[in-house]
C-alpha positions in Angstrom: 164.0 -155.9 186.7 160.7 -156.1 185.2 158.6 -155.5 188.7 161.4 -152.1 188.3 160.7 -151.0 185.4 156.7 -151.6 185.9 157.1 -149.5 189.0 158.8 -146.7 187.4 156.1 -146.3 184.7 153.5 -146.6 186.9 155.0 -143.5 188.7 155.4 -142.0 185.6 151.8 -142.6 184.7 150.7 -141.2 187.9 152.8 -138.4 187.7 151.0 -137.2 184.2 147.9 -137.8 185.2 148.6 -135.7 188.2 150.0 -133.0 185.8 146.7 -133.2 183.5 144.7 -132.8 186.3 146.7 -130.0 187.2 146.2 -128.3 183.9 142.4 -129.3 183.6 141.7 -127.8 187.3 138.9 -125.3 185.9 139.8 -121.8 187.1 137.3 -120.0 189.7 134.5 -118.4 187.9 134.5 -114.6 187.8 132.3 -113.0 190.4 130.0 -109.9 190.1 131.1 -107.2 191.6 128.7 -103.8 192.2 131.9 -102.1 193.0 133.3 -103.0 189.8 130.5 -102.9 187.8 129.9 -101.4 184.4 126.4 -100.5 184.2 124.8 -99.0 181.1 121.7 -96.1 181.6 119.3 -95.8 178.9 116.4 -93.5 178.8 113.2 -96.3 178.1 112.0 -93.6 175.4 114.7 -93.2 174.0 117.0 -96.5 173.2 115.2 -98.9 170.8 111.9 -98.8 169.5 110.5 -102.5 169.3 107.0 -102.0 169.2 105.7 -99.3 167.3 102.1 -100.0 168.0 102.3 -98.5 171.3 103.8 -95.6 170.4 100.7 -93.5 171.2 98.5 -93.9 174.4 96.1 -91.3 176.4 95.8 -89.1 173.3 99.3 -88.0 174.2 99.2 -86.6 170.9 99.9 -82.2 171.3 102.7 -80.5 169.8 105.6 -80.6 172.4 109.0 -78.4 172.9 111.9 -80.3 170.5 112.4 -83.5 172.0 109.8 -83.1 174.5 107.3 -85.6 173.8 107.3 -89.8 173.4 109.6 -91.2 170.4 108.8 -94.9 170.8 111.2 -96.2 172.1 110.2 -99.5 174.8 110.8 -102.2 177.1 110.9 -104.4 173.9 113.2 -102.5 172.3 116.0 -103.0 175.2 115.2 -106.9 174.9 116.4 -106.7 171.6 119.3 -105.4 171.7 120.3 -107.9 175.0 119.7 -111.0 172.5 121.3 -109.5 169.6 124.2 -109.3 172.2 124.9 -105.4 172.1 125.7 -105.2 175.8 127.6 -107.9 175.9 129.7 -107.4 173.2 130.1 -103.6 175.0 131.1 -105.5 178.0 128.3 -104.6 180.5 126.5 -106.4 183.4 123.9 -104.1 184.3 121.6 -102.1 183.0 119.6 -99.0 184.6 116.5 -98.0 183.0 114.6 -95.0 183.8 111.4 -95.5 185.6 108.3 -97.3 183.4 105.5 -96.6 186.2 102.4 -95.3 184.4 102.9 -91.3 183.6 100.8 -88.3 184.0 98.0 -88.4 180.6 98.5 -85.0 180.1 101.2 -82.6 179.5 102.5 -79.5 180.5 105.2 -76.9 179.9 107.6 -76.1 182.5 108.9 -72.9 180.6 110.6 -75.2 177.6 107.9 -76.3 175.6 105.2 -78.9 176.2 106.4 -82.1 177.8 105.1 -85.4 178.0 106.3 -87.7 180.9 108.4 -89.2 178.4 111.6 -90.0 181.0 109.2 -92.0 183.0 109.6 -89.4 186.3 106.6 -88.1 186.7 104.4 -90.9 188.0 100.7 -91.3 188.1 99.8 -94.8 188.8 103.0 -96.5 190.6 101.3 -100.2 190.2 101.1 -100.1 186.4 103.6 -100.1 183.8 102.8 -97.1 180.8 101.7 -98.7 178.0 104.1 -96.7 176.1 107.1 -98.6 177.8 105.4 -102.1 177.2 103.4 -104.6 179.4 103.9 -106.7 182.2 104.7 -109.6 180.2 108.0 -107.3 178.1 109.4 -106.9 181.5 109.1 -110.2 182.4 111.1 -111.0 179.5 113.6 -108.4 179.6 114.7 -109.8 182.6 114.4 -112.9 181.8 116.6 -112.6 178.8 119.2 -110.0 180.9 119.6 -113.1 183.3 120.9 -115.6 181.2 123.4 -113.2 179.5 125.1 -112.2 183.2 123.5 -108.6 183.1 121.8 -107.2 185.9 118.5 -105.2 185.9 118.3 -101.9 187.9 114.9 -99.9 188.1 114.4 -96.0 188.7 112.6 -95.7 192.1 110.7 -92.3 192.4 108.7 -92.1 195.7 109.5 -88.1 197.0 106.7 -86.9 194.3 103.8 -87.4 191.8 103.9 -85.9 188.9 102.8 -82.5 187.3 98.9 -81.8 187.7 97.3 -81.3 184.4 93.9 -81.0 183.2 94.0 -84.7 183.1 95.9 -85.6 186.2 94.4 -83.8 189.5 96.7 -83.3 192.3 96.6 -86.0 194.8 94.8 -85.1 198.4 96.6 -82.7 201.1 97.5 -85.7 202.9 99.1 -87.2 200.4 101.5 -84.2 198.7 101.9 -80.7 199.5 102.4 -77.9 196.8 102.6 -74.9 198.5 106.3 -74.3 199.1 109.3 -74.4 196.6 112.5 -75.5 197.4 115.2 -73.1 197.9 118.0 -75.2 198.8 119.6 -72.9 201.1 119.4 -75.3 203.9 118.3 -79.3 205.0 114.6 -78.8 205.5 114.1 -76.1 202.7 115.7 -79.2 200.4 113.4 -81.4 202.1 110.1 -79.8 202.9 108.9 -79.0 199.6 108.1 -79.3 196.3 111.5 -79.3 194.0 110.2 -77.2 191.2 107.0 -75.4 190.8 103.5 -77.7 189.8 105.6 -81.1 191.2 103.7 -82.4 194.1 105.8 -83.4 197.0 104.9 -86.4 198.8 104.6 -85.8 202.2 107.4 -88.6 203.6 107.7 -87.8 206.6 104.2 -88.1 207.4 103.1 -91.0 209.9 99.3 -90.5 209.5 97.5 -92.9 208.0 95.7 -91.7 204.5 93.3 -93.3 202.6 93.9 -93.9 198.9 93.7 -91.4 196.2 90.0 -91.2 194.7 91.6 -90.9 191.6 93.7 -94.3 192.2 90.6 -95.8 193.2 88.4 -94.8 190.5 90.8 -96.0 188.0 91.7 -99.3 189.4 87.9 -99.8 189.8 87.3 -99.1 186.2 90.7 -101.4 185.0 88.8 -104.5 187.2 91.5 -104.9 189.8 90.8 -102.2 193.1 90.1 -105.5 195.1 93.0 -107.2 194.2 95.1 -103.9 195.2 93.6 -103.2 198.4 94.3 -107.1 199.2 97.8 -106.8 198.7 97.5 -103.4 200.4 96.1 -104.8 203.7 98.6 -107.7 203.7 101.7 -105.8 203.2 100.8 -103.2 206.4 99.4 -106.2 208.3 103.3 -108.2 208.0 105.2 -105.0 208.2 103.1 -103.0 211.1 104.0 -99.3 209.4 101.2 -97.2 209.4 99.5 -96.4 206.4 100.9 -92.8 205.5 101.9 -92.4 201.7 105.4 -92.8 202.1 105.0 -97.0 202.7 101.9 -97.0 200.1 104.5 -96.2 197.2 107.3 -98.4 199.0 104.8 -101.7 198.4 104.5 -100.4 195.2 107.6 -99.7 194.0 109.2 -103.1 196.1 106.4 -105.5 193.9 108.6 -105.0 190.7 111.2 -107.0 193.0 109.1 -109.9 194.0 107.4 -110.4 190.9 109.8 -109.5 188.0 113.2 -110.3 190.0 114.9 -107.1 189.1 118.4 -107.0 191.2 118.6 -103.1 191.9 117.0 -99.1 192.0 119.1 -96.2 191.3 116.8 -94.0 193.6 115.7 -90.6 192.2 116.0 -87.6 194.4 117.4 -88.7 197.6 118.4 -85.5 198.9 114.8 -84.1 198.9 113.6 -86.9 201.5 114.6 -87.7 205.3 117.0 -89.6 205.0 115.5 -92.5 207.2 113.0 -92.6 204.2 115.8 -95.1 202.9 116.6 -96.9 205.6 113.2 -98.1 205.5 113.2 -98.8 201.8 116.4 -100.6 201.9 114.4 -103.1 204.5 111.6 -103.6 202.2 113.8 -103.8 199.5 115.9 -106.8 201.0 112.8 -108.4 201.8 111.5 -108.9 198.8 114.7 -109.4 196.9 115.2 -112.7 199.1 111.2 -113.4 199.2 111.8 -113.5 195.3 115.0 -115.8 195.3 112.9 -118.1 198.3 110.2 -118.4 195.6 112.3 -118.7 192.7 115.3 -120.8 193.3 116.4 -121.5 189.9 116.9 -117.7 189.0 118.9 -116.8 191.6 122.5 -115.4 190.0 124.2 -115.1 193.3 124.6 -114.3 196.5 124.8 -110.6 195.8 122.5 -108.3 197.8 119.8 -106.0 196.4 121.7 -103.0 194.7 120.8 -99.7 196.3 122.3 -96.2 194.1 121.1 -93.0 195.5 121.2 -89.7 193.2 121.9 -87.4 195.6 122.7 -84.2 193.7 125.9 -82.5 193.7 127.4 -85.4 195.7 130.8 -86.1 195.6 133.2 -88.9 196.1 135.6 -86.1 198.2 132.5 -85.7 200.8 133.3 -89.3 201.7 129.8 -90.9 203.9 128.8 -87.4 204.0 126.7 -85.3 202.0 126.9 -81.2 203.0 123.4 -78.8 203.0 125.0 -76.0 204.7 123.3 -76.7 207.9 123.6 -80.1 208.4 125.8 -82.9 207.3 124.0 -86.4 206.7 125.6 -90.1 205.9 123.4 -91.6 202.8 125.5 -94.8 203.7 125.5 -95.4 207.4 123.0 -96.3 209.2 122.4 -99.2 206.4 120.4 -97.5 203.2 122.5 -97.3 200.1 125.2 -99.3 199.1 126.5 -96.3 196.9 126.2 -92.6 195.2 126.2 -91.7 192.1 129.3 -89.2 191.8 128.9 -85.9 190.5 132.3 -84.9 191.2 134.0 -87.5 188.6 133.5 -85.1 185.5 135.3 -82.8 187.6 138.2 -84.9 188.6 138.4 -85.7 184.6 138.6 -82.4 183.5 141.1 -81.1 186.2 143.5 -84.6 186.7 146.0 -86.7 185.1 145.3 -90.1 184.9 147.4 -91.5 187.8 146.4 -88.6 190.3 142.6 -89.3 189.5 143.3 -93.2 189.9 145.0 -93.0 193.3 142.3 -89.9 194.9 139.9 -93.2 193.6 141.6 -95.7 194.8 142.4 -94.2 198.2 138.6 -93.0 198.6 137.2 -96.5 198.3 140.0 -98.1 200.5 139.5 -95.8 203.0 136.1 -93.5 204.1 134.1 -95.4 201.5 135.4 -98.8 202.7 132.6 -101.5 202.1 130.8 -99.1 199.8 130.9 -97.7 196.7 130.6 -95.0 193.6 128.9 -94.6 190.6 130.8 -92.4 188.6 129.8 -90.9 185.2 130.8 -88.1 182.7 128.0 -87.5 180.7 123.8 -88.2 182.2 120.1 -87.3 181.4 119.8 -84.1 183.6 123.8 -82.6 184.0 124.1 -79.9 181.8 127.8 -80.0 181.8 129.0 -83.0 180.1 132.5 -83.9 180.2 132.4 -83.6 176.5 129.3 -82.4 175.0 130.5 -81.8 171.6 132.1 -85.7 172.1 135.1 -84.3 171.0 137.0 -86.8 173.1 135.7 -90.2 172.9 138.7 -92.3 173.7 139.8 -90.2 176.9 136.0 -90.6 177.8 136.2 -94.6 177.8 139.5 -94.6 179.1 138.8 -92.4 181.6 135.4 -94.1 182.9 136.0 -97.7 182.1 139.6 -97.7 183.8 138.9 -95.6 186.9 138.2 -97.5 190.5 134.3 -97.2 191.7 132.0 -98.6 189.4 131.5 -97.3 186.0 128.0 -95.8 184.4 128.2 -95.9 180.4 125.2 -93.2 180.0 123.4 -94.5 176.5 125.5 -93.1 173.3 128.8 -92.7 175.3 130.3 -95.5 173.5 129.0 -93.9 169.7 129.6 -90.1 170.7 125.8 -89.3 170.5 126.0 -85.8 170.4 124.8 -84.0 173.6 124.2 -80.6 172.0 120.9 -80.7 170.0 119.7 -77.3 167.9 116.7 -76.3 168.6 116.6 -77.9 172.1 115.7 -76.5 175.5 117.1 -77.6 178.9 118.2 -81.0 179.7 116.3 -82.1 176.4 119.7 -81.9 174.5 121.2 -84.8 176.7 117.8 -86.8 175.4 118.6 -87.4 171.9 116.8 -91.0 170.2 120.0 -93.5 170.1 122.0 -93.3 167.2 121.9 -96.8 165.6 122.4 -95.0 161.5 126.0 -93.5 162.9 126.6 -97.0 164.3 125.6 -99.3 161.6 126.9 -97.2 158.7 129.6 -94.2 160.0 133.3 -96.1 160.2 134.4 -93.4 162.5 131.5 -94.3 164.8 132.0 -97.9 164.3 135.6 -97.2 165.4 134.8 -95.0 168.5 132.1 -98.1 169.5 135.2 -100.8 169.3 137.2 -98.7 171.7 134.4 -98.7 174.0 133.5 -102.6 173.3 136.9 -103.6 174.0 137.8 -101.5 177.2 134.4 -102.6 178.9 135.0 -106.5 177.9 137.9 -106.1 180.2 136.4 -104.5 182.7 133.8 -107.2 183.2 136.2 -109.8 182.7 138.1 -108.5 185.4 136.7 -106.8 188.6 140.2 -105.7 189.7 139.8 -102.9 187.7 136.8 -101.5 188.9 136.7 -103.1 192.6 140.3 -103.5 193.2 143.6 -101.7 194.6 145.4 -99.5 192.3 149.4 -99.1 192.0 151.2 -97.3 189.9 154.4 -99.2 188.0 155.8 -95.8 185.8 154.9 -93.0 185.2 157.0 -92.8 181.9 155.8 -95.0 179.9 152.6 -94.8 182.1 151.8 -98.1 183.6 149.5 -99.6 186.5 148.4 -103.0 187.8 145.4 -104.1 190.1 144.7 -106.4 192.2 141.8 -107.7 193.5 140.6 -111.0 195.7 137.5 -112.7 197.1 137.8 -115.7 197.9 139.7 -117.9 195.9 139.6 -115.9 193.0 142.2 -113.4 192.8 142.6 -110.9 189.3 145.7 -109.2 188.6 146.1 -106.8 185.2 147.8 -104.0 184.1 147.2 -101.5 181.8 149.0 -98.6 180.1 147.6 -95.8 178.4 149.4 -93.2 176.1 152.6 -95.7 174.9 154.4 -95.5 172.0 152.2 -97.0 168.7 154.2 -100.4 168.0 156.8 -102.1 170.1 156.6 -102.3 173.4 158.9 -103.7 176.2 156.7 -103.6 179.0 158.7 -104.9 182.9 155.9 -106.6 184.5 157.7 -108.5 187.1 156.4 -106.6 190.0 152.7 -108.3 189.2 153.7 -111.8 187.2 156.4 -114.4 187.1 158.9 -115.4 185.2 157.2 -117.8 182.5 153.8 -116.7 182.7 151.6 -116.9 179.4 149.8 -113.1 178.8 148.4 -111.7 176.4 147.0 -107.9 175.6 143.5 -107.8 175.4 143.1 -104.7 173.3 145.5 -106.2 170.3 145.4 -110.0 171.1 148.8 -109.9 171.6 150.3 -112.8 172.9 153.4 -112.9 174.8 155.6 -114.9 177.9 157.5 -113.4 180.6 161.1 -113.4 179.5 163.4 -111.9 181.9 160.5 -110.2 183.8 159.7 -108.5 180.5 156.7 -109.1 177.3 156.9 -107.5 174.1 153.9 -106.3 172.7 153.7 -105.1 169.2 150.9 -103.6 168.2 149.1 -100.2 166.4 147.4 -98.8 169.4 148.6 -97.1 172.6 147.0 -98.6 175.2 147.9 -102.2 177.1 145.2 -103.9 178.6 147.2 -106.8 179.9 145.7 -110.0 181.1 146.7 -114.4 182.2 146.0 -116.4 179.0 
């Protein structure tokens, strides 16, 4: 009887233990998506000023048009914000900055006002960061401390022109850049083959010549102490690759060195429409080179196995065009052969403005599940250079979010979205009313700002949490009340939520038995709600009218 009952607790025993295991089995860790991800654009100039000594540089100092010129803002000033846990607490994992090459000196006026190359798109020196964005040693750190937080770094790639000649910036040679024709638009090579606006050199990319460098280049790097060490790297880099030296693959080694020595993980790539599109084919190659040359040399920063990040702005570009991008003439795929692993979607503040929720979801959802299969789409609704905003005057904050943060593709927060920066300046001329500084007083001190930024905070949490709502498949539950689920797998991880959006402001008897079981512990991750599946039903009680429901 003993020897029994000895037998039947060790059973017992076992049986518990096997239950605690069960319990203690540590869930799959979330992956990073690109197709799901929520990535955050700042202008450099204009987020966070960390170090004002560097303010000025190159006697940048003339009177410019209204928000025309440098405001201070640096690569020092984004670091601080990562550690103080900003974009973590707004739920992003990537950041794009706008390009921190060295600018032209000088300025110039385009027809509104004076402008210095404060948006960081009118290179000079492609090798050298601008003093007025920081040093070497910021970046370094910036990505450093982007890393350990989960957040991804994505750099502006500009290699189609230099920027505007001034009386302190000559134009490169005729091999290098042409400037006698202006785009027109009216057809492929009169988007191509030429200069986009007037006094904007275009690189001559299609060239397979071989060109010596700029005197200017080498003047300067000869007086800065480091033309041999240039021209070293130079000569290696067409001795491994074998492309001839024509200005195109110059700027390429340039631009693909801020991979393999700083580690950054992507380029949103400026312009793509106004260069042959083999151009990126070739730059994708480098690109991946150096992306796993850097994570061969530096093991213990690798994040994952995620490839380089490739986003093309090709203009006017949208997700209904599928592969394909239309100039009239002639219809090219941006995707396929291999260059970029997705657009940036100039339709989406369209789509916003003309659909319901459900019917904008599923023309999403169906895009990416079926011509953009394997790739994807950055969609937006307010940038630095669209003059039609999806709601200038931010008038509608919450729809904003709502609308960005819950729709399939991945989701691009442009900087003062989530604090309804205005985007209408007085006194402003052009695309300088979309450049406002940051507004950090609104945030720190307005509630109604405070309360706009929460929204934001706890939509994009989810988001990251959960790559089923950017990067998965979408199905609709009801329509009245409106509910949806997604559902998304790789691997052993698999992510199922639902959300609803417009409900009824305190109880709410949500059926979720077409997505969880009986039993299951959820809880709603825009109240905290807690609730179990009764009856294929939770009730969730709370002041808001919007779901955002999630496992325990």
């Amino acid at each position: 009887m003993k020897k029994l009952t000895l037998a039947i607790l060790t059973i017992t025993l076992a049986m518990s233990c096997n239950q605690e295991q069960k319990q203690e089995a540590p869930k799959p860790e979330t992956p990073f998506v690109w197709e799901g991800a929520n990535l955050y654009f700042l202008l450099t100039d204009r987020f966070n000023n960390g170090e004002t000594s560097n303010d000025v540089n190159f006697e940048r100092t003339r009177e410019t048009g209204k928000l025309r010129g440098f405001e201070g803002g640096d690569i020092k000033g984004i670091t601080q914000k990562i550690k103080e846990g900003y974009f973590t607490d707004l739920g992003i994992n990537a950041i794009w900055m706008t390009p921190i090459v060295e600018q032209i000196y000088g300025g110039t006026d385009e027809g509104t006002g004076v402008t210095y190359g404060f948006h960081g798109y009118w290179a000079k020196d492609w090798t050298k960061i601008d003093p007025n964005f920081g040093t070497e040693e910021d970046l370094k750190e910036l990505v450093k401390e982007a890393h350990a937080k989960g957040i991804r770094v994505v750099l502006d790639a500009v290699i189609n022109h230099t920027g505007p000649v001034t009386e302190k910036d000559p134009v490169w040679p005729e091999e290098w850049v042409r400037t006698d024709k202006q785009c027109t638009y009216d057809s492929y090579d009169n988007t191509i083959s030429c200069t986009l606006v007037a006094n904007l050199p275009d690189i001559r990319t299609e060239s397979n010549e071989n060109v010596a460098l700029p005197p200017q280049l080498v003047e300067k790097w000869k007086a800065e102490g480091r033309y041999d060490q240039e021209v070293k790297e130079l000569d290696a880099f067409f001795e491994r690759t074998g492309h001839p030296r024509a200005p195109r693959f110059y700027i390429m080694k340039w631009l693909t060195d801020y991979i393999t020595d700083f580690g950054i993980d992507g380029y949103r790539v400026d312009t793509v429409k106004h260069t042959e599109e083999y151009v990126w084919q070739e730059f994708k190659k480098e690109c991946d080179y150096a992306f796993e040359t850097y994570k061969k040399n530096n093991p213990d920063k690798v994040l994952d196995g995620n490839n380089f990040y490739l986003v093309g702005e090709v203009y006017n570009y949208g997700i209904s065009g599928g592969q394909f991008y239309d100039y009239g003439d002639r219809k090219v795929n941006y995707f396929n052969p291999p260059s970029f692993q997705s657009l940036i979607n100039f339709e989406f503040k369209w789509n916003s403005k003309q659909m319901g929720y459900e019917a904008m979801f599923r023309k999403y959802n169906d895009s990416l599940k079926g011509p953009l299969k394997g790739f994807g789409t950055l969609n937006y609704l307010s940038s630095h250079d669209d003059g039609s905003p999806f709601d200038a005057k931010r008038e509608k904050p919450y729809e904003t979010a709502n609308r960005l943060l819950l729709s399939p593709g991945t989701s691009q927060v442009y900087y003062g979205d989530e604090s309804a920066r205005s985007l209408v300046i007085e006194g402003t001329e052009g695309d300088a009313t979309l450049r406002s500084f940051m507004n950090w007083e609104a945030l720190n001190s307005d509630p109604k700002t405070k309360a706009v930024l929460e929204h934001w905070q706890k939509l994009g949490q989810f988001r990251t949490n959960h790559p089923a709502v950017g990067a998965g498949k979408h199905q609709m539950i009801t329509q009245e009340p409106y509910l949806f689920y997604r559902s998304y797998q790789q691997g052993d991880f698999k992510d199922l939520v639902i959300v609803g959006l417009d409900l009824p402001k305190g109880e709410k008897v949500i059926d979720v038995s077409k997505v969880f079981e009986e039993g299951d512990k959820l809880q709603d991750a825009y109240s905290g709600v807690k609730a179990t599946v009764e009856n294929g039903k939770i009730i969730i009680n709370s002041n808001a009218n919007i779901i955002l429901i999630e496992r325990q």
